[in-house]
C-alpha positions as CSV (number, residue, x, y, z in Angstrom):
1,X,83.6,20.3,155.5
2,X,85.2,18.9,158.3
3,X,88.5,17.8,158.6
4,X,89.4,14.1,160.1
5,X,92.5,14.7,162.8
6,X,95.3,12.3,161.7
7,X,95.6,9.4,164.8
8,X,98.6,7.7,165.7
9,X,98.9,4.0,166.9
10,X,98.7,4.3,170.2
11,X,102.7,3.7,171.4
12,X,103.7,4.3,168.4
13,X,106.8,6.6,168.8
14,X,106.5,10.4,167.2
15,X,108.1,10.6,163.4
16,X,111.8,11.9,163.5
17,X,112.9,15.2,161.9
18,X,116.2,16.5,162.1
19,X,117.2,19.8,163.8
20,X,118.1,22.4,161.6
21,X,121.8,23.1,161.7
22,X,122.4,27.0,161.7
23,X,125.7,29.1,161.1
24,X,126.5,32.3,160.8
25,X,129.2,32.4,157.9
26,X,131.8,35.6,157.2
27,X,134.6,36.2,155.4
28,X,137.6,37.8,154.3
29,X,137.3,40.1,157.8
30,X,141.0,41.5,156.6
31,X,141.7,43.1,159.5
32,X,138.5,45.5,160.3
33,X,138.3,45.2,163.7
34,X,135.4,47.3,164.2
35,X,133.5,45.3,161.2
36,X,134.2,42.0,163.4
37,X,132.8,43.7,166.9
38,X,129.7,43.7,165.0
39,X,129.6,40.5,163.7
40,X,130.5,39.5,167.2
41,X,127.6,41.3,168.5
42,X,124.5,40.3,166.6
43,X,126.3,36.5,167.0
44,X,126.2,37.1,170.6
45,X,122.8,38.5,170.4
46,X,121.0,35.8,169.0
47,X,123.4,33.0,170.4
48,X,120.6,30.7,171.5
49,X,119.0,30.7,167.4
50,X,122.8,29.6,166.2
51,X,125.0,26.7,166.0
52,X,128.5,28.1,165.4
53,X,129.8,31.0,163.4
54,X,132.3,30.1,160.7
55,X,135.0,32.7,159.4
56,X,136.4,31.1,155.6
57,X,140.0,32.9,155.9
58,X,141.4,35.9,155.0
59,X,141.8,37.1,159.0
60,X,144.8,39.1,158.1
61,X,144.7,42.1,156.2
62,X,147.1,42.3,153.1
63,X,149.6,40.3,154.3
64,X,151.1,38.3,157.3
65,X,152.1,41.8,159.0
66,X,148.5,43.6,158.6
67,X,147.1,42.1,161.7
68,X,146.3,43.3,164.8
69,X,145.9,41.5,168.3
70,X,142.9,43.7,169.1
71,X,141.0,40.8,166.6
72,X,142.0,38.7,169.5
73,X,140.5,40.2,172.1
74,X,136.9,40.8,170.1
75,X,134.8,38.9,172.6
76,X,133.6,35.8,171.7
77,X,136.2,35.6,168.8
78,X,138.2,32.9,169.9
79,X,135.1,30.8,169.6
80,X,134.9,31.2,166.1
81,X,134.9,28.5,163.6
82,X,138.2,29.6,161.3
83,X,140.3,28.4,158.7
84,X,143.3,30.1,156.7
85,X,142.7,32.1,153.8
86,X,145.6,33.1,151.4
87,X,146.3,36.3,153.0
88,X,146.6,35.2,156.5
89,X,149.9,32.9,155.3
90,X,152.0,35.7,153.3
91,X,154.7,37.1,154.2
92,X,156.1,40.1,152.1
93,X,159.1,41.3,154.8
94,X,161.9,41.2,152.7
95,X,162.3,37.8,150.6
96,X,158.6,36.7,150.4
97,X,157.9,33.3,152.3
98,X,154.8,32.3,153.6
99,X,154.0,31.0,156.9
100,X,154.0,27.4,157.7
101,X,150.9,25.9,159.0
102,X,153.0,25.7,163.0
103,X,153.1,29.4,162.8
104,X,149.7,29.8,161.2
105,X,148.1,27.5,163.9
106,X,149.6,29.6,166.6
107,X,147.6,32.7,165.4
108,X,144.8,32.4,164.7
109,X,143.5,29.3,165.8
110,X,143.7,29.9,169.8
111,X,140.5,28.6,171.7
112,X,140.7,25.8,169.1
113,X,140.3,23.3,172.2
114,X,136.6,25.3,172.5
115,X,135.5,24.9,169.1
116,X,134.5,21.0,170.0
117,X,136.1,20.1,166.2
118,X,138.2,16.8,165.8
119,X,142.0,17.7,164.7
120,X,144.2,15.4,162.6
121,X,146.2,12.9,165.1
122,X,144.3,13.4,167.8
123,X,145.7,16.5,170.0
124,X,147.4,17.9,166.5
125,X,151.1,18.2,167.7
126,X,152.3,18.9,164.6
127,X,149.4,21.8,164.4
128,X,147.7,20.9,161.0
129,X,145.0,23.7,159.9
130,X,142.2,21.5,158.7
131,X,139.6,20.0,161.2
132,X,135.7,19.0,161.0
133,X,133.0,19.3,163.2
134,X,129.4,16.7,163.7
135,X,126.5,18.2,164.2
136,X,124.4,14.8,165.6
137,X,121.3,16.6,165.4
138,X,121.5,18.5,162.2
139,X,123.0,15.1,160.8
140,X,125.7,17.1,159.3
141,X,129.9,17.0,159.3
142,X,131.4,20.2,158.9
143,X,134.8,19.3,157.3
144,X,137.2,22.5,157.0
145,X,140.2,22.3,154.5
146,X,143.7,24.5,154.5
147,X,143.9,25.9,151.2
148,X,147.4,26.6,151.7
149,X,149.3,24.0,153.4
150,X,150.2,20.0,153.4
151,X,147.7,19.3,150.4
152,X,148.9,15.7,150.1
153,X,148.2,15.0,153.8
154,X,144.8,16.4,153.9
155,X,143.9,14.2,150.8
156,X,144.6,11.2,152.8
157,X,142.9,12.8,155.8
158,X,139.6,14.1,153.5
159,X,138.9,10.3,152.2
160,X,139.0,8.6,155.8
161,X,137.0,11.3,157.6
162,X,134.2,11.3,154.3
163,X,134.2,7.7,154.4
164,X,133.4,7.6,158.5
165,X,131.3,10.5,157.7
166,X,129.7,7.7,155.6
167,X,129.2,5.2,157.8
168,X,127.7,7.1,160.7
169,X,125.2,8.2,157.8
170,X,126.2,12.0,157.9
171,X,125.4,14.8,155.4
172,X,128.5,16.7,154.6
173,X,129.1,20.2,154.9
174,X,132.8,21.1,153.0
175,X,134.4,24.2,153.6
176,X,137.6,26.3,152.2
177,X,138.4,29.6,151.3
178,X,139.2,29.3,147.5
179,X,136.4,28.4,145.9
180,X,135.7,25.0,143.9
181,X,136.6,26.1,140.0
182,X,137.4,28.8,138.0
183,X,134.5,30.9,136.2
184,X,134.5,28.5,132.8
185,X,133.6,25.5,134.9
186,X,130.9,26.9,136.9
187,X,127.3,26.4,135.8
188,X,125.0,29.1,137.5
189,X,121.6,28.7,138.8
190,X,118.9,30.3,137.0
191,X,117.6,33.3,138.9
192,X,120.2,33.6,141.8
193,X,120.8,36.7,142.7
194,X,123.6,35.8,144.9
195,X,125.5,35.1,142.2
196,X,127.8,37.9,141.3
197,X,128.3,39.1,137.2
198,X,131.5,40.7,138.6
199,X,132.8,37.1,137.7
200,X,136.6,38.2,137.0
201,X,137.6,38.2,140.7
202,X,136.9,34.6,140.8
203,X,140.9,32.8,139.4
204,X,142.1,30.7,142.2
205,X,140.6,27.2,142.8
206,X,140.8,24.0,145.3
207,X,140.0,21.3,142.4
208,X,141.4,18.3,144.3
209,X,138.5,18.6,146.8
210,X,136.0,18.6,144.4
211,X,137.7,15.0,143.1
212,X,137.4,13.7,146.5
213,X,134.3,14.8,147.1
214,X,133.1,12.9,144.1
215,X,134.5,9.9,145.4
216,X,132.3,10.2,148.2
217,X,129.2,11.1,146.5
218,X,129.4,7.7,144.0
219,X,129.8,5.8,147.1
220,X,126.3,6.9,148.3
221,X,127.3,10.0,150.5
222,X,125.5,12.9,151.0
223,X,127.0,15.8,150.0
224,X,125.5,19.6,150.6
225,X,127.7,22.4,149.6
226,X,131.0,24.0,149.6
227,X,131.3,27.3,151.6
228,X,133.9,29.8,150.8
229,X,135.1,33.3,150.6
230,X,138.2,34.5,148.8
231,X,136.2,35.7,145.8
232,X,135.1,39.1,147.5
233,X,131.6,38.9,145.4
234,X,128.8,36.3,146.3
235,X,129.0,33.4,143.9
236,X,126.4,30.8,143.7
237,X,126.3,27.9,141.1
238,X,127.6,24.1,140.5
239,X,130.8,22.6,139.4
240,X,131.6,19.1,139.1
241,X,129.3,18.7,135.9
242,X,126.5,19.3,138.1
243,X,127.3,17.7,141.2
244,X,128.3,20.0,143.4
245,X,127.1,23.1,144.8
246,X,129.2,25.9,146.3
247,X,128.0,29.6,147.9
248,X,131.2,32.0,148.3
249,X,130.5,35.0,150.4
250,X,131.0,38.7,149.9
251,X,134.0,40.6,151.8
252,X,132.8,41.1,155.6
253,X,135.4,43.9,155.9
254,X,133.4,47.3,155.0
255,X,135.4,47.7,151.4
256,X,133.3,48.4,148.7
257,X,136.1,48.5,146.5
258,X,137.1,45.4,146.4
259,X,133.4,44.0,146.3
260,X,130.1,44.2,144.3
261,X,128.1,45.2,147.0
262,X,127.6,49.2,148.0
263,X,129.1,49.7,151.4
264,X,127.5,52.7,153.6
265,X,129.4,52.9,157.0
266,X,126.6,53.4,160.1
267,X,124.3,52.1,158.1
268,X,123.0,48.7,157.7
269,X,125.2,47.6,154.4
270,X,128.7,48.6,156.8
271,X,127.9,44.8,157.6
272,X,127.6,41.6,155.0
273,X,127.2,38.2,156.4
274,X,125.0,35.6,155.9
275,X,123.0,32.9,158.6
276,X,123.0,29.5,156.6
277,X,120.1,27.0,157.8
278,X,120.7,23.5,157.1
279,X,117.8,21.0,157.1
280,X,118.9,17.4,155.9
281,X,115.4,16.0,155.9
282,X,113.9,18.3,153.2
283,X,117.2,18.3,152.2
284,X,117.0,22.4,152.0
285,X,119.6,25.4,152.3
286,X,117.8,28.7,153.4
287,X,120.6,31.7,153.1
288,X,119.7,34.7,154.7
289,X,121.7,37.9,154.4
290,X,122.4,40.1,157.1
291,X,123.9,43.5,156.1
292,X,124.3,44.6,152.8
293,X,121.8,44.0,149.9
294,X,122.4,45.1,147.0
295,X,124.9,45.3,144.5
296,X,126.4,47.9,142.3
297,X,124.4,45.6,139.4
298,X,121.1,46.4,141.1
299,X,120.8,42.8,142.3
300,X,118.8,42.1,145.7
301,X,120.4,39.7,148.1
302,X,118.0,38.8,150.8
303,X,117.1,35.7,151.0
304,X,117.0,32.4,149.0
305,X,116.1,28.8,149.2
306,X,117.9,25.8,147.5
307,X,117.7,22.0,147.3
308,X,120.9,20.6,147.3
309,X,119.8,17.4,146.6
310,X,118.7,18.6,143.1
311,X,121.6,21.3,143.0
312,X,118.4,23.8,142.2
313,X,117.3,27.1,143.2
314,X,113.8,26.8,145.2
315,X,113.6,31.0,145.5
């Protein structure tokens, strides 16, 4: 049987899809050096297939002091996406104090004025470590939070960049490194295996976003998902009574101690990130992991497929 072609009206302009927006997302790099070449590497590789990549905190090793300039001179580093984890802010020299978010600022956010994000105030001159990003394209703000510093500004500053984010019609993307909720408030999704059972690492939250975030979402916004790290494990699920999806990545830095995952240096699971593609039109997130794939509970991270407009795992 034959098949009639589909005609268009002749002028008629072609349907609209939006691009795809892709990242690379890492975490909790503490320090390895040679771990963060390699993430630098394939991300140079196959720069023409991504969008950014985004590091969720934890630069710094144990503390303040565990970090080496050599990070800083990782090619192509300085272009990375970043915000502060807990352990890139502590200071244990003596009387414990952590950094302020001046100090912070000045360390690991150089080549900020190459990342293309929109600061607080403008030019930032009082070096606030929060930001967000449009992808016009993708449809898609990228809004990164400081989980450590000047909460009560960034409240003020979340609301007016979701409501703009609003009224330009734009999907948001949230980011922090603490996760959403603590393990009682997260619902999982049925059949994730990027959802770790090693649930006990997962005790610090960021519950005020989640608040706002609502806020947004009854006013008719689009939200997609919270990324994060912090946790050490891969968590997947919803918090929010259902509202709200968040993905946490597994430790980038080759420690399979302080992970789920086994950890083989020179082999491929030395390296755990994942590429996250973005499509606002089917309203899909495609996770695909790069580096280590399975986990001391025999679960197989690969790939996976959810609709975050249904907060539902596709596969």
């Amino acid at each position: 049987m034959r098949m009639r072609a589909i005609r268009r009206v002749k002028g008629a302009p072609p349907p609209q899809q939006e691009e795809q927006l892709v990242l690379l997302h890492f975490s909790d790099i503490h320090n390895d050096v040679v771990n963060l070449r390699r993430v630098m590497e394939f991300a140079s590789h196959y720069a023409p297939y991504l969008d950014d990549v985004l590091l969720t905190g934890d630069i710094a090793g144990g503390d303040w002091s565990e970090w080496s300039e050599e990070m800083d001179a990782v090619p192509g580093f300085h272009r990375v996406l970043k915000l502060l984890g807990n352990h890139d802010v502590c200071r244990w020299n003596g009387t414990p104090r952590n950094a302020t978010a001046a100090e912070s600022y000045d360390r690991y956010f150089k080549g900020i004025e190459t990342w293309g994000v929109v600061q607080p105030d403008g030019d930032n001159p009082e070096r606030h470590c929060y930001w967000y990003k449009d992808y016009p394209k993708a449809r898609v703000r990228l809004i990164a939070l400081d989980s450590e510093h000047d909460w009560s500004a960034q409240q003020a500053w979340l609301r007016e960049a979701l409501d703009d984010a609003l009224a330009r019609g734009l999907a948001v993307l949230g980011a922090h490194h603490l996760p959403p909720a603590v393990p009682a408030e997260i619902e999982r999704l049925p059949g994730c295996a990027f959802d770790s059972h090693q649930r006990e690492s997962l005790s610090d939250r960021l519950a005020w976003a989640t608040e706002i975030m609502d806020e947004f979402i009854k006013k008719g916004g689009e939200f997609i998902c919270w990324l994060g790290g912090h946790t050490h494990c891969d968590f997947c699920g919803t918090v929010a009574e259902g509202r709200q999806l968040f993905m946490t990545v597994g430790i980038a830095k080759n420690d399979e101690l302080w992970g789920d995952m086994r950890r083989v240096a020179g082999e491929k699971s030395q390296d755990l990130f994942n590429i996250i593609a973005i499509d606002t039109h089917l309203k899909h997130i495609r996770v695909f992991r790069i580096g280590a794939e399975w986990s001391r509970f025999l679960q197989h991270r690969t790939t996976m497929c959810l609709d975050y407009a249904a907060r539902r795992l596709l596969k």
